[in-house]
PDB file of N, H, CA, C and O in Angstrom:
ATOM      1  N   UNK A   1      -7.224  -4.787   3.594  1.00  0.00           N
ATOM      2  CA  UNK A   1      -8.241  -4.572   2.590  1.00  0.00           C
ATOM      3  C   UNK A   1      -9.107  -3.372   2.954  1.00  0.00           C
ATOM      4  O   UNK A   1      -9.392  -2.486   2.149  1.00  0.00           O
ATOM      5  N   UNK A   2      -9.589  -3.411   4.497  1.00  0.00           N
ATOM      6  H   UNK A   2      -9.357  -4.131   5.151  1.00  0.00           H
ATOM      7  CA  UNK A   2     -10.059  -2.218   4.385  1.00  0.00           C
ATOM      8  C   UNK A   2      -9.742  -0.738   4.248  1.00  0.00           C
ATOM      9  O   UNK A   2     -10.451   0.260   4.120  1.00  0.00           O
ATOM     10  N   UNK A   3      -8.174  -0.982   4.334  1.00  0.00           N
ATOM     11  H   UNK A   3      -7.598  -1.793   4.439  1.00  0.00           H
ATOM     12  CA  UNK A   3      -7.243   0.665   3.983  1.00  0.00           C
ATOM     13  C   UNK A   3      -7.983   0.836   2.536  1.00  0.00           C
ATOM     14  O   UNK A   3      -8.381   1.977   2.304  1.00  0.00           O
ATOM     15  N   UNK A   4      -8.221  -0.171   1.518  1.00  0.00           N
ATOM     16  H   UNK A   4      -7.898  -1.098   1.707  1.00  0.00           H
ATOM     17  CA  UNK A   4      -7.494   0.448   0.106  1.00  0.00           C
ATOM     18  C   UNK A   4      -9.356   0.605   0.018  1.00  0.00           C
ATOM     19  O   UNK A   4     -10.042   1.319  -0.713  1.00  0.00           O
ATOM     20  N   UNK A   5      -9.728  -0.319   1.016  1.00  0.00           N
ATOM     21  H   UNK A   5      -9.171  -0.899   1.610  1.00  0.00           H
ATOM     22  CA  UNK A   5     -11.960  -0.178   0.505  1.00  0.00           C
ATOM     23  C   UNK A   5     -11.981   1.245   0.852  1.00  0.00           C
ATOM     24  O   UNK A   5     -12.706   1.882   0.087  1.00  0.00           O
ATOM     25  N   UNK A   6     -11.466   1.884   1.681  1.00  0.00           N
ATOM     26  H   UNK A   6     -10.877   1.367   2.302  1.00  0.00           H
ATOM     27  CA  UNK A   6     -11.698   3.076   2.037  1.00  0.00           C
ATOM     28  C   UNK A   6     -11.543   4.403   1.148  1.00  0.00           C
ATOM     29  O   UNK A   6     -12.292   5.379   1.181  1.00  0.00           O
ATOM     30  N   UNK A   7     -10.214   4.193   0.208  1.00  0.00           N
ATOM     31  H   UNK A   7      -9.606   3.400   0.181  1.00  0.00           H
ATOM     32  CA  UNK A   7      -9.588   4.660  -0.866  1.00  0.00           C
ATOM     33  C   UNK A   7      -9.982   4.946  -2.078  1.00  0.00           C
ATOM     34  O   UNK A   7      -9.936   5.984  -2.740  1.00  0.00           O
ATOM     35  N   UNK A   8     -10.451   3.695  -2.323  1.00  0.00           N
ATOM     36  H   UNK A   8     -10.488   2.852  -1.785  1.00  0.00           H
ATOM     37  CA  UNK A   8     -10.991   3.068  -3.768  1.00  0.00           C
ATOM     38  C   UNK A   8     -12.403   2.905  -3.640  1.00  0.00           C
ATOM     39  O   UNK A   8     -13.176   2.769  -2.691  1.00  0.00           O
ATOM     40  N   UNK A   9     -12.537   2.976  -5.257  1.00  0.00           N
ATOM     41  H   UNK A   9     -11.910   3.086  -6.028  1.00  0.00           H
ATOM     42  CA  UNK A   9     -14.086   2.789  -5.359  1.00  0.00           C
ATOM     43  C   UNK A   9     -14.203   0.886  -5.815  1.00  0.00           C
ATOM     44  O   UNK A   9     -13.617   0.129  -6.588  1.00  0.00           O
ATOM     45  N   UNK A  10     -15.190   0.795  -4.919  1.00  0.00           N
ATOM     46  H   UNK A  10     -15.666   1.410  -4.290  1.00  0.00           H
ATOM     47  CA  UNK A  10     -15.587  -0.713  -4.979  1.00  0.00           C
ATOM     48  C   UNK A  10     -15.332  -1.565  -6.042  1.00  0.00           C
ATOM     49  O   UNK A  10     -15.031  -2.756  -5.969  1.00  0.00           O
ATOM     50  N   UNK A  11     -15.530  -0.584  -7.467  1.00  0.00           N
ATOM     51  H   UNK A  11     -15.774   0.384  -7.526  1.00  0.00           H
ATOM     52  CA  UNK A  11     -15.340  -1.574  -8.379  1.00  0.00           C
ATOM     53  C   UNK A  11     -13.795  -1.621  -9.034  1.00  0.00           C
ATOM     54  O   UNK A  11     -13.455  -2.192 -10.070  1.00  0.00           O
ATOM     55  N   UNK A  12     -12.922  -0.801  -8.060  1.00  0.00           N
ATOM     56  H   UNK A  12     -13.198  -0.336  -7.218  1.00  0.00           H
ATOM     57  CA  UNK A  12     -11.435  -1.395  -8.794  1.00  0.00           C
ATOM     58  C   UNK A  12     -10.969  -2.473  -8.618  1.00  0.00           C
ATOM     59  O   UNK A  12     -11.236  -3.235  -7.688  1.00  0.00           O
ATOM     60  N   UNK A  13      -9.997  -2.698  -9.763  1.00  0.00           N
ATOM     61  H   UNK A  13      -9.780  -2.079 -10.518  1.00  0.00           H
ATOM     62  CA  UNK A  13      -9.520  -3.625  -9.725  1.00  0.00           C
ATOM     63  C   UNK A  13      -8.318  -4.092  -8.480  1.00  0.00           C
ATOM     64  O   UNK A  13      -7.130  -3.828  -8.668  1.00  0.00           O
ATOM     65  N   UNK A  14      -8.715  -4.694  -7.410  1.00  0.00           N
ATOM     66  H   UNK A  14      -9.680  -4.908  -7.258  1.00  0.00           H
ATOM     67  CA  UNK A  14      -7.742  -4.853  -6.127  1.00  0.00           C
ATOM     68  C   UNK A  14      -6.311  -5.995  -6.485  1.00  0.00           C
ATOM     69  O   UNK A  14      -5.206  -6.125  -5.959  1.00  0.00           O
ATOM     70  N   UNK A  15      -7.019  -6.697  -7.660  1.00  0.00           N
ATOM     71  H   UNK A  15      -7.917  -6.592  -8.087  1.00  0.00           H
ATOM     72  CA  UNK A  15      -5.474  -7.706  -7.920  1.00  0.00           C
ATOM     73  C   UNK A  15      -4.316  -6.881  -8.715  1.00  0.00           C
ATOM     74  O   UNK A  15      -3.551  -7.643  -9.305  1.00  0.00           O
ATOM     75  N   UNK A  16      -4.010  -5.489  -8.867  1.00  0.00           N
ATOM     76  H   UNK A  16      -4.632  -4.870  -8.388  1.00  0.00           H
ATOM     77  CA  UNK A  16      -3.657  -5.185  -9.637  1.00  0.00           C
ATOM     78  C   UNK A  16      -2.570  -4.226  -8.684  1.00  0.00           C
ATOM     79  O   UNK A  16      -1.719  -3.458  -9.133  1.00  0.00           O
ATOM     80  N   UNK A  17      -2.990  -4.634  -6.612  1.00  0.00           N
ATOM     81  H   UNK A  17      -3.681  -5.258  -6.247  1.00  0.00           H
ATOM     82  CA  UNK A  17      -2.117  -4.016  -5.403  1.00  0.00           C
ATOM     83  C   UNK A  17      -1.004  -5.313  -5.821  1.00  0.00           C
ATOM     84  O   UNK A  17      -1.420  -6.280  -6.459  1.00  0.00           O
ATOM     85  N   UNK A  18      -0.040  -5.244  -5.530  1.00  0.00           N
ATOM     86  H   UNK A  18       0.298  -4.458  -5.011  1.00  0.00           H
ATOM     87  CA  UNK A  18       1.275  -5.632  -5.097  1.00  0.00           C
ATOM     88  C   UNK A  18       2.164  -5.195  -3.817  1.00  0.00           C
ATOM     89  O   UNK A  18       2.967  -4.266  -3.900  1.00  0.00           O
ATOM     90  N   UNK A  19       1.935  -6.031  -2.467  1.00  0.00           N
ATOM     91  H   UNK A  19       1.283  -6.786  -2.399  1.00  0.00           H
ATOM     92  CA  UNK A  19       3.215  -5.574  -1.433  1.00  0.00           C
ATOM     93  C   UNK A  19       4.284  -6.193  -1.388  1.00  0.00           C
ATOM     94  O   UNK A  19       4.463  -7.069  -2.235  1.00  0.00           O
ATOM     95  N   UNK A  20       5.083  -5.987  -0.614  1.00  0.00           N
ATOM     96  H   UNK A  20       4.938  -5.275   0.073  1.00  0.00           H
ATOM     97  CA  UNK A  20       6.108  -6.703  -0.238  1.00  0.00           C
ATOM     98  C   UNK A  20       6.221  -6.560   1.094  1.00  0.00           C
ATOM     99  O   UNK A  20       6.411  -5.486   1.664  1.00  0.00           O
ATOM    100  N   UNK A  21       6.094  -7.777   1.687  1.00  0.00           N
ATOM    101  H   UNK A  21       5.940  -8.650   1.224  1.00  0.00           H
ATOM    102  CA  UNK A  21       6.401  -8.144   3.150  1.00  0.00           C
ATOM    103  C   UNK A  21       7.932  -8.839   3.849  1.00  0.00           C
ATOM    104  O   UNK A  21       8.478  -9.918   3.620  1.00  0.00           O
ATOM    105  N   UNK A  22       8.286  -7.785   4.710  1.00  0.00           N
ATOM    106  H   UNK A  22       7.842  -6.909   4.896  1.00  0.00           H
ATOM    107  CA  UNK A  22       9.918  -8.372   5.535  1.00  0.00           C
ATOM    108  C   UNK A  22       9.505  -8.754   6.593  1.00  0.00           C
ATOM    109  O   UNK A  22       9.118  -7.870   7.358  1.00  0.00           O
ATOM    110  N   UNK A  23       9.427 -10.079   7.023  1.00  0.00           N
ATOM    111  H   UNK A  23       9.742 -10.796   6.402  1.00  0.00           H
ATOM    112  CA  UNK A  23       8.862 -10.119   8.026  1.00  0.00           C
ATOM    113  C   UNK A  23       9.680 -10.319   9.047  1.00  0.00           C
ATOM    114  O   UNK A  23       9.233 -10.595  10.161  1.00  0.00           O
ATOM    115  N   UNK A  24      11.272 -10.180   8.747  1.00  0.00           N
ATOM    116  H   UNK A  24      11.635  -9.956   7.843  1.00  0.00           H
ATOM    117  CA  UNK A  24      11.939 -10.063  10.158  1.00  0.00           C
ATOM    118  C   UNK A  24      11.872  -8.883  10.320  1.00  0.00           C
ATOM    119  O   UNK A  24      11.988  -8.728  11.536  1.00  0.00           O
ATOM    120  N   UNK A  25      11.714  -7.598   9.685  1.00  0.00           N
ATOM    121  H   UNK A  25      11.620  -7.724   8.697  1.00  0.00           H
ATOM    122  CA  UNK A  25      11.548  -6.546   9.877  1.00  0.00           C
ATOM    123  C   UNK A  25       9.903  -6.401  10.115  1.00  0.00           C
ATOM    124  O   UNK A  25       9.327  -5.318  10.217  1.00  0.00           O
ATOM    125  N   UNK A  26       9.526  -7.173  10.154  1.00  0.00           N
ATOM    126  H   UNK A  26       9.994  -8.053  10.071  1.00  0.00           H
ATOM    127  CA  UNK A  26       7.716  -6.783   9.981  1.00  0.00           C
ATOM    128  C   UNK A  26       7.307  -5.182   9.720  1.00  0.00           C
ATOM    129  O   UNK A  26       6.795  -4.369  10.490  1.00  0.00           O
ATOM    130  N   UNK A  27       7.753  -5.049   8.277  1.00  0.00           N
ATOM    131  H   UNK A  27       8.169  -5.709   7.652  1.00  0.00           H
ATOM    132  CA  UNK A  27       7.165  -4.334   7.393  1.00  0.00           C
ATOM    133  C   UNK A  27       6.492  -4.327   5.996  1.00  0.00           C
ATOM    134  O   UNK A  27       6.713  -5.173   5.129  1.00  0.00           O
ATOM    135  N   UNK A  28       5.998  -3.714   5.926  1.00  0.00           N
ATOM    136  H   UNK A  28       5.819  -3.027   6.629  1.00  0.00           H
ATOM    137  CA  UNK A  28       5.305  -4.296   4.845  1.00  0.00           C
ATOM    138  C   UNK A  28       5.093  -2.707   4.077  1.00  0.00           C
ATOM    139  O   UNK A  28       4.692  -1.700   4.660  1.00  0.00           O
ATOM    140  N   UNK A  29       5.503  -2.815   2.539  1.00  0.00           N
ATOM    141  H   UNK A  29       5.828  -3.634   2.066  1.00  0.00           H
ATOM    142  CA  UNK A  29       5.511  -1.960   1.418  1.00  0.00           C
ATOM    143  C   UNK A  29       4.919  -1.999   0.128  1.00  0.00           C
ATOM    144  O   UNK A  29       4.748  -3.080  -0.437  1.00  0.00           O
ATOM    145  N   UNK A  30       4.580  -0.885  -0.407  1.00  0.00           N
ATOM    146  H   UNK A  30       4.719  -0.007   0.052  1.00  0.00           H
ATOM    147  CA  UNK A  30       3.780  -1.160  -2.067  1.00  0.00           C
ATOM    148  C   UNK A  30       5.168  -1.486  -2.871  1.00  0.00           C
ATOM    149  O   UNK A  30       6.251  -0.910  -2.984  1.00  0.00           O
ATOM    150  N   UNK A  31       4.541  -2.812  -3.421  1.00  0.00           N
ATOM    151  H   UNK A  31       3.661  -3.280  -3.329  1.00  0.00           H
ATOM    152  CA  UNK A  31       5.754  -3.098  -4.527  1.00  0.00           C
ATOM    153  C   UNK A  31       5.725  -2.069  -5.760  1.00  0.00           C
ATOM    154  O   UNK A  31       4.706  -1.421  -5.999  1.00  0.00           O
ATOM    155  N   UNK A  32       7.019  -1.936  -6.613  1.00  0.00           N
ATOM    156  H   UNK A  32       7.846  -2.462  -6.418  1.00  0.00           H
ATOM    157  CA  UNK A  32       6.617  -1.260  -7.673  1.00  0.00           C
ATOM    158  C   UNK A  32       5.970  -1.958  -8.446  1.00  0.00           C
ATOM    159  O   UNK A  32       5.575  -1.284  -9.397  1.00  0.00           O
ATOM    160  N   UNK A  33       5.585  -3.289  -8.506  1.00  0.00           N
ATOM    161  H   UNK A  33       5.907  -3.837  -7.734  1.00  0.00           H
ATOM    162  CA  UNK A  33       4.504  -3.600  -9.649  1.00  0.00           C
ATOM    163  C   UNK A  33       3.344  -3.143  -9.339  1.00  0.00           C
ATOM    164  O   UNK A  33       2.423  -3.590 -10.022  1.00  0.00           O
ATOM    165  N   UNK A  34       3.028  -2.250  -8.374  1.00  0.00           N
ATOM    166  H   UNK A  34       3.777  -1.887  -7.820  1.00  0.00           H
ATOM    167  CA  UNK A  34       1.579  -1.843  -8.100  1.00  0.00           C
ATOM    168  C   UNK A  34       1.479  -0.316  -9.246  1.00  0.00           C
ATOM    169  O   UNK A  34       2.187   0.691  -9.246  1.00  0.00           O
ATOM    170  N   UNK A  35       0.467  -0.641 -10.013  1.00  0.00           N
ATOM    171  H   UNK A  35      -0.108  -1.459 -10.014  1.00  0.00           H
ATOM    172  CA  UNK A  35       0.742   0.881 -11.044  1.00  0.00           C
ATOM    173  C   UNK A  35       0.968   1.868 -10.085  1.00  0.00           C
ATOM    174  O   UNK A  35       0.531   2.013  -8.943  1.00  0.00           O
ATOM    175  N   UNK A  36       2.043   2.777 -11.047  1.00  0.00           N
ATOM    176  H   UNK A  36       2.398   2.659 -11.974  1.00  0.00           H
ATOM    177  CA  UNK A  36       2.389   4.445  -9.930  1.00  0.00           C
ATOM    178  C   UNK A  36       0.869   5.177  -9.883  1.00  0.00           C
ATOM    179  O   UNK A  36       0.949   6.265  -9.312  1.00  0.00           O
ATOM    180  N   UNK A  37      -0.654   4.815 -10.394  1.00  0.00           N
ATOM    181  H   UNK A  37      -0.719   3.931 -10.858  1.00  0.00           H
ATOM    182  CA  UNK A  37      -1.820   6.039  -9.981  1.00  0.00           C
ATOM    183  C   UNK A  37      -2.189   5.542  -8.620  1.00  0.00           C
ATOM    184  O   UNK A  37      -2.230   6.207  -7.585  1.00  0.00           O
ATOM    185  N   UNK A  38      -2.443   4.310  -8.776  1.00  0.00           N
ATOM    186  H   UNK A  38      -2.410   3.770  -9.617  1.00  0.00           H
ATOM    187  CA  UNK A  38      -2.445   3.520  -7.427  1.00  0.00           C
ATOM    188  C   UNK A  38      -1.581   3.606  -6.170  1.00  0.00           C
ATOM    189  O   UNK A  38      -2.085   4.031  -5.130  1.00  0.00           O
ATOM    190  N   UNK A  39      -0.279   3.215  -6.219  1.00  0.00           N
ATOM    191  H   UNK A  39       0.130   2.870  -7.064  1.00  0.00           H
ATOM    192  CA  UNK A  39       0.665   3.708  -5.659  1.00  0.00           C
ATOM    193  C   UNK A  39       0.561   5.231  -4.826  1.00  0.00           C
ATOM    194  O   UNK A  39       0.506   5.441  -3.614  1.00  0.00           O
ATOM    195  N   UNK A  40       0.557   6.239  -6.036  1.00  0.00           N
ATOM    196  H   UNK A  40       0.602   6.068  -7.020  1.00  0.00           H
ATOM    197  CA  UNK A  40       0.597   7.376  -5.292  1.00  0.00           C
ATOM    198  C   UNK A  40      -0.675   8.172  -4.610  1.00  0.00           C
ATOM    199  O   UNK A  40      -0.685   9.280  -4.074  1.00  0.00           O
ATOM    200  N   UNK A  41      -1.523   7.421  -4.771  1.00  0.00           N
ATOM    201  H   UNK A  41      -1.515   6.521  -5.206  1.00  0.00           H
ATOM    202  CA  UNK A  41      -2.818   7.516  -4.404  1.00  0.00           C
ATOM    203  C   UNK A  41      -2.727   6.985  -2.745  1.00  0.00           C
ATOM    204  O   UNK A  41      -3.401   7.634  -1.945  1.00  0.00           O
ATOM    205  N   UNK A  42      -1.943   5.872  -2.239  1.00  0.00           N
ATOM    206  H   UNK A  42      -1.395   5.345  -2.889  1.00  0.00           H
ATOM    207  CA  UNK A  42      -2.572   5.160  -1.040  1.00  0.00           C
ATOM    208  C   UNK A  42      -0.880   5.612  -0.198  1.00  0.00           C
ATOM    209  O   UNK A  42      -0.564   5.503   0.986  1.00  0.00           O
ATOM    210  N   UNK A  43       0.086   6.229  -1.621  1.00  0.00           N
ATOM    211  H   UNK A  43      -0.171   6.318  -2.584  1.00  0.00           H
ATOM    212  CA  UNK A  43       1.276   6.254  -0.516  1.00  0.00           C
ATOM    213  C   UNK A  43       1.287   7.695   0.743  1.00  0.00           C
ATOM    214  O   UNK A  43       2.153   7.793   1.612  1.00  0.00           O
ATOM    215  N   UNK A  44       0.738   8.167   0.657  1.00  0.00           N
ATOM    216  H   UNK A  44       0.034   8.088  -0.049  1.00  0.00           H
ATOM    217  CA  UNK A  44       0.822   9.264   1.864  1.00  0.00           C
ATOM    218  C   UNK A  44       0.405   8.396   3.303  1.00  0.00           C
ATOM    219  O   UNK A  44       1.156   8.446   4.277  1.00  0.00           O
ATOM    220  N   UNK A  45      -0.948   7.551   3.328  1.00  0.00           N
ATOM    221  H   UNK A  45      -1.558   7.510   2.536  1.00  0.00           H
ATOM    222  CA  UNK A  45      -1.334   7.286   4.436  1.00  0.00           C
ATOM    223  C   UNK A  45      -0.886   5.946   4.570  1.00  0.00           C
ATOM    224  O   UNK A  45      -1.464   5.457   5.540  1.00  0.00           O
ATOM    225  N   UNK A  46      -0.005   5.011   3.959  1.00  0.00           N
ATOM    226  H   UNK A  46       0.465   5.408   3.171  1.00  0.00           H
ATOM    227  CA  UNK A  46      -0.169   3.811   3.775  1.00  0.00           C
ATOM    228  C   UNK A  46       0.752   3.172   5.692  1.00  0.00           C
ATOM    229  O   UNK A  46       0.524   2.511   6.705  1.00  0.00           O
ATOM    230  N   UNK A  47       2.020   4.196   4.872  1.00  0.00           N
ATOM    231  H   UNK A  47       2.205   4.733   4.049  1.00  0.00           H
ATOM    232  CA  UNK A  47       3.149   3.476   6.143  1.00  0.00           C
ATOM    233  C   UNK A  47       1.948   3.818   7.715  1.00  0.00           C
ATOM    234  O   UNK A  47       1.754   2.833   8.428  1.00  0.00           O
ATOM    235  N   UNK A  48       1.492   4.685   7.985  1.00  0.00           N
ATOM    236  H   UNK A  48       1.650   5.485   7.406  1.00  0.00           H
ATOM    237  CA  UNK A  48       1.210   5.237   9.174  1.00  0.00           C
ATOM    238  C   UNK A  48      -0.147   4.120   9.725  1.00  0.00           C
ATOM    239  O   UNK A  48      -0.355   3.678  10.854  1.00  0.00           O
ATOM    240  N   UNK A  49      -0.852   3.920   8.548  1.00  0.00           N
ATOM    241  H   UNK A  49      -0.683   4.279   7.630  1.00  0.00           H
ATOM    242  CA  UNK A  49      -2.047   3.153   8.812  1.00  0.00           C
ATOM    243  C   UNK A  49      -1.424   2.007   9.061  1.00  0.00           C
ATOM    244  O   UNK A  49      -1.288   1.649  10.231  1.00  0.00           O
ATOM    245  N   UNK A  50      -0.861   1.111   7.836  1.00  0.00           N
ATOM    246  H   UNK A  50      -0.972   1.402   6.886  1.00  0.00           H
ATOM    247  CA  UNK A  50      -0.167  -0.150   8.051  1.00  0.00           C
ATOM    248  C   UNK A  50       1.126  -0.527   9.127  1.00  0.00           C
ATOM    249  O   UNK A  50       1.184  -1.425   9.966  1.00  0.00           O
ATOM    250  N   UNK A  51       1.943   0.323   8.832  1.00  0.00           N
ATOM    251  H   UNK A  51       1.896   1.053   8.150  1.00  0.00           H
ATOM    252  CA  UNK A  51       3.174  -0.231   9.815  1.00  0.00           C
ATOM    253  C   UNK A  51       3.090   1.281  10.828  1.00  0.00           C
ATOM    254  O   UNK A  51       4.241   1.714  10.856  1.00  0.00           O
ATOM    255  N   UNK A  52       2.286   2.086  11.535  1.00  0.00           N
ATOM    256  H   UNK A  52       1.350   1.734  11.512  1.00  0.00           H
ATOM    257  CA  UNK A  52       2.435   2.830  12.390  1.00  0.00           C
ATOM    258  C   UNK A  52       3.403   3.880  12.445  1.00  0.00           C
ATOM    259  O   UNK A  52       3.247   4.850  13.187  1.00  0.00           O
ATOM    260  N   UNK A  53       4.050   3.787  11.957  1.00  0.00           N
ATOM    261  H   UNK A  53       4.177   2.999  11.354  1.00  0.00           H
ATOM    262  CA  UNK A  53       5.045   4.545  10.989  1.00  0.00           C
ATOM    263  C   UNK A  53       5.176   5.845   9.492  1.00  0.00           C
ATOM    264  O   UNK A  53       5.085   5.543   8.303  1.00  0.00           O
ATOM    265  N   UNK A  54       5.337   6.843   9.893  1.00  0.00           N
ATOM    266  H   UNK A  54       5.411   7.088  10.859  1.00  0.00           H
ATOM    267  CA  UNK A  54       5.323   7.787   8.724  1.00  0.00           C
ATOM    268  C   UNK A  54       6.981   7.549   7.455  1.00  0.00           C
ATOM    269  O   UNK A  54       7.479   8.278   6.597  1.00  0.00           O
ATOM    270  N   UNK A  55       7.278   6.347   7.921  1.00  0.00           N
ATOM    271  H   UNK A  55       6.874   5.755   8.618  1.00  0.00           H
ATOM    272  CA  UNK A  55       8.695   6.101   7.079  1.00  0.00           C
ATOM    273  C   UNK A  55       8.060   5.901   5.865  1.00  0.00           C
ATOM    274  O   UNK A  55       6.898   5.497   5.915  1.00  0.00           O
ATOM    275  N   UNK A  56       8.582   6.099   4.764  1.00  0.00           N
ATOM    276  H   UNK A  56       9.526   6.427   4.723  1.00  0.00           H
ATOM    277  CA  UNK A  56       8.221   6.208   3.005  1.00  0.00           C
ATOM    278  C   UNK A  56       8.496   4.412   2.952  1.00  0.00           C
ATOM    279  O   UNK A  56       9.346   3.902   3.682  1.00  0.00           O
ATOM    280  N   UNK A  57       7.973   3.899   2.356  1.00  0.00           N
ATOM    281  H   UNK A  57       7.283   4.313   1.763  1.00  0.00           H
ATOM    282  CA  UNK A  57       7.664   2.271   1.726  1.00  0.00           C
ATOM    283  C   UNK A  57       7.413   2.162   0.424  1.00  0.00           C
ATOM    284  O   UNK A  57       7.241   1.018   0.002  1.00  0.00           O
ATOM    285  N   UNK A  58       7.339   3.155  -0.415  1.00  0.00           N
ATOM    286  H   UNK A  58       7.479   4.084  -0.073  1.00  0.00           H
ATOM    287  CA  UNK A  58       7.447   3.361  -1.448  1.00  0.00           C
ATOM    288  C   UNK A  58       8.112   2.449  -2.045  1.00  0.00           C
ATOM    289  O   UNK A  58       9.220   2.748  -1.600  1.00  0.00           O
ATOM    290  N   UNK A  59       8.387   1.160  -3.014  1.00  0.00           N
ATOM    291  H   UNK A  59       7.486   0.917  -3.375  1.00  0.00           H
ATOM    292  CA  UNK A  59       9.556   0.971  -3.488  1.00  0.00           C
ATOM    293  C   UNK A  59      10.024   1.629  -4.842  1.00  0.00           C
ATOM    294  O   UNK A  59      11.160   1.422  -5.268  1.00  0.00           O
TER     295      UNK A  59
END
C-alpha cells in the first residue's frame, strides 16, 4: 500500500488495483484488470520495489 500511497493521490480509488500472486514463485504482478492509466503509471517501478527485480510483471 505504501508503493501505490506514494504514487497516487490519496483520494484514488485503490479497489480498482488488481495483482496476481504465484506464490511458489513468490511473485507478485499487476493483473490486467487493473485499468492500463494505473497500470502504466506504477509499472516502471513496481517489479524492483515489490519483487526486487527489474523483470516486466506486466500482465
Amino acid at each position: 500500500m505504501r508503493f501505490l500511497l506514494s504514487r497516487f493521490d490519496v483520494d484514488t480509488d485503490f479497489t480498482s488495483f488488481y495483482f496476481d500472486v504465484n506464490v511458489d514463485k513468490q511473485w507478485v504482478s499487476i493483473s490486467d484488470k487493473t485499468p492500463k492509466e494505473y497500470a502504466l503509471k506504477i509499472s516502471t517501478d513496481f517489479d524492483q520495489a515489490i519483487n526486487g527485480s527489474s523483470f516486466s510483471s506486466v500482465a
